[in-house]
C-alpha positions as protocol buffer text, in pm:
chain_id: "A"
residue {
  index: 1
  type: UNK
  ca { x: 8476 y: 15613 z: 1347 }
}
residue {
  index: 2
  type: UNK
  ca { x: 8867 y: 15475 z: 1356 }
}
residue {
  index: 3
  type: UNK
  ca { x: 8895 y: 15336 z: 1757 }
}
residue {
  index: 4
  type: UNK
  ca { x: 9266 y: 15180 z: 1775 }
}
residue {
  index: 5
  type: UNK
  ca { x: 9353 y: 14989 z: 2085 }
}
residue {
  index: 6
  type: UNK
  ca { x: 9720 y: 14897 z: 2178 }
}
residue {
  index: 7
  type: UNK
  ca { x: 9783 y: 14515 z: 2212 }
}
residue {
  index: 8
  type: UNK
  ca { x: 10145 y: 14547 z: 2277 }
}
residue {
  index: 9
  type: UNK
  ca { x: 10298 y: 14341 z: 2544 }
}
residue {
  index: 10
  type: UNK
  ca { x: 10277 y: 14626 z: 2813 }
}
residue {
  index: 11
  type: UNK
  ca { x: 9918 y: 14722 z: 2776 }
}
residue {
  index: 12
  type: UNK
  ca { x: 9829 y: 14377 z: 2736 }
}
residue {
  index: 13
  type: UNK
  ca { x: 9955 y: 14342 z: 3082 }
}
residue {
  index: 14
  type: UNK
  ca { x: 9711 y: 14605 z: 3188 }
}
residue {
  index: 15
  type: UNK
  ca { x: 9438 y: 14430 z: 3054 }
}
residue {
  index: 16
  type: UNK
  ca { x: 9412 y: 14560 z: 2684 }
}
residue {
  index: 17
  type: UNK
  ca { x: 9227 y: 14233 z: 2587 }
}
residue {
  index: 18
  type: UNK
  ca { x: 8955 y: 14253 z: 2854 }
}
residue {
  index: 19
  type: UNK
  ca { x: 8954 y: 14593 z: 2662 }
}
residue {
  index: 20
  type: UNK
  ca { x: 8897 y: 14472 z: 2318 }
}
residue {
  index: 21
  type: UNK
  ca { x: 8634 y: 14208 z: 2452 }
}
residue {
  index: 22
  type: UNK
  ca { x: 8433 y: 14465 z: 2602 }
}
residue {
  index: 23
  type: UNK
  ca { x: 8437 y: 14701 z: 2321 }
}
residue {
  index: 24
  type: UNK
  ca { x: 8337 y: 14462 z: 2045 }
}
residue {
  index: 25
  type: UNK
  ca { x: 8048 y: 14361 z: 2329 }
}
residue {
  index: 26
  type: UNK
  ca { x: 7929 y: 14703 z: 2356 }
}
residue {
  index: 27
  type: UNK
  ca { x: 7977 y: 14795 z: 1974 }
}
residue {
  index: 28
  type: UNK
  ca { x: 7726 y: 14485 z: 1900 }
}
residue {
  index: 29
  type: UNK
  ca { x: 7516 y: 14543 z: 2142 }
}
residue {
  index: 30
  type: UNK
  ca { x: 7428 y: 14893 z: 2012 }
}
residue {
  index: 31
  type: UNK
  ca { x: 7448 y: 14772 z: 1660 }
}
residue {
  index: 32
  type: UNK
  ca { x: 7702 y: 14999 z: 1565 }
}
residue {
  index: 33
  type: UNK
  ca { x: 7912 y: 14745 z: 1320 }
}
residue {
  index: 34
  type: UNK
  ca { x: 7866 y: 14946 z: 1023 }
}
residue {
  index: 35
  type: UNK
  ca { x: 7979 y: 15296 z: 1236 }
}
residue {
  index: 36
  type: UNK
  ca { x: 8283 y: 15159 z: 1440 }
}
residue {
  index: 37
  type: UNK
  ca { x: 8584 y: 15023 z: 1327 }
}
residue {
  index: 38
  type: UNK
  ca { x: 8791 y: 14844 z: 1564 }
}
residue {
  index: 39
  type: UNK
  ca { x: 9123 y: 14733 z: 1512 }
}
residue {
  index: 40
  type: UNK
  ca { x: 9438 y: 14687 z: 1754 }
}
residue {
  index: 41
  type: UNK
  ca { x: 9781 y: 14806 z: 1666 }
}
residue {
  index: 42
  type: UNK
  ca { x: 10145 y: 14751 z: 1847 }
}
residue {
  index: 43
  type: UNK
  ca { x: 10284 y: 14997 z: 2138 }
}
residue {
  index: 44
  type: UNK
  ca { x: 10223 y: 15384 z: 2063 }
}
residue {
  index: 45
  type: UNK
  ca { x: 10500 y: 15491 z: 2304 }
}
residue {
  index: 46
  type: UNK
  ca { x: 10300 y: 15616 z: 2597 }
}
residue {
  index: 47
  type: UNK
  ca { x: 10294 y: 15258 z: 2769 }
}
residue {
  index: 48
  type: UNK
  ca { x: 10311 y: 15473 z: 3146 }
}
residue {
  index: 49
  type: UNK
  ca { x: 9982 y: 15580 z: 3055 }
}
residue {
  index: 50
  type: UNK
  ca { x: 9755 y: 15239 z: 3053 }
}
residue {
  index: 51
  type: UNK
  ca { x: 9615 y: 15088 z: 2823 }
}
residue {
  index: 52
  type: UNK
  ca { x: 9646 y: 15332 z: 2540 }
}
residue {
  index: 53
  type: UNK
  ca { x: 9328 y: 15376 z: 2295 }
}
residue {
  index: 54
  type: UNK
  ca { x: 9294 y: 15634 z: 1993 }
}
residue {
  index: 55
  type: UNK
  ca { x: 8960 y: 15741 z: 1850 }
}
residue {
  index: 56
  type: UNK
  ca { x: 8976 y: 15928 z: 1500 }
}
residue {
  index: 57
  type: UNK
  ca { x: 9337 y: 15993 z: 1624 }
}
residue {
  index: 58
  type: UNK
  ca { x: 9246 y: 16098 z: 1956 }
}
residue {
  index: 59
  type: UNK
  ca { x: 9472 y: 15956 z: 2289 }
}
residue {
  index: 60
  type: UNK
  ca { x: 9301 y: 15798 z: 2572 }
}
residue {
  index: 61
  type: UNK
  ca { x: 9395 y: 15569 z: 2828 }
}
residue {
  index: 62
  type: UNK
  ca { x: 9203 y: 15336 z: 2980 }
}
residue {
  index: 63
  type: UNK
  ca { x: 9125 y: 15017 z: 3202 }
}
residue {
  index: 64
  type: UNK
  ca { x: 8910 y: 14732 z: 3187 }
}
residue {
  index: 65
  type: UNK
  ca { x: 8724 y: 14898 z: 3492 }
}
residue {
  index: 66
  type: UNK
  ca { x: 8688 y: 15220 z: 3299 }
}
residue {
  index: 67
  type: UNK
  ca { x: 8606 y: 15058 z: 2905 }
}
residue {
  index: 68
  type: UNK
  ca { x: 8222 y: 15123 z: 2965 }
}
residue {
  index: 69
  type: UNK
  ca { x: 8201 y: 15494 z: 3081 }
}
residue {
  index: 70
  type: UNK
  ca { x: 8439 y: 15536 z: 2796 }
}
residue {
  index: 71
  type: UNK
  ca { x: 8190 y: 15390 z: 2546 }
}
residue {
  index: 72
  type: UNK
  ca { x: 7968 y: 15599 z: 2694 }
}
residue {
  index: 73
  type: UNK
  ca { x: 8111 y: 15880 z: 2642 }
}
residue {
  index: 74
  type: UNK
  ca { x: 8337 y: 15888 z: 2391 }
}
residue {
  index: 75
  type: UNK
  ca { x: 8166 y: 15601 z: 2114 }
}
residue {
  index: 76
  type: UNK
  ca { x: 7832 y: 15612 z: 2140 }
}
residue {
  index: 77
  type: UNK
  ca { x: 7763 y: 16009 z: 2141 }
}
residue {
  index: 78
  type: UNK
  ca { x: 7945 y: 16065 z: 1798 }
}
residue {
  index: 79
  type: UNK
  ca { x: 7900 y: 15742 z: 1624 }
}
């Protein structure tokens, strides 16, 4: 599984680092190294949308307030 998340200067405003930090948190603490591969890229042109995130090519925008439900829903079911 391919999880992208924008580190370009607008969604790093909105917190894309807290972002990051909680995902590689989360992907450790359910021992998904080998499953997940998280990288960052620069802006994907939908910067009025939050922080923007792609799994497997998939849009999603998110916060740092909403990075866990996220993993919860979207990461852990399918990894």
């Amino acid at each position: 599984m391919k999880v992208t998340v924008c580190i370009g200067s607008s969604c790093h405003l909105k917190g894309s680092r807290q972002i990051v930090e909680e995902l590689q948190y989360l992907i450790a603490k359910n021992n998904l190294q080998d499953k997940v591969d998280l990288g960052g890229t620069f802006c994907m042109g939908r910067c009025q949308e939050g922080v923007c995130v792609t799994v497997d090519g998939k849009f999603h925008s998110l916060s740092p307030e909403t990075t866990k439900q996220f993993f919860e829903t979207e990461i852990l079911p399918n990894a």
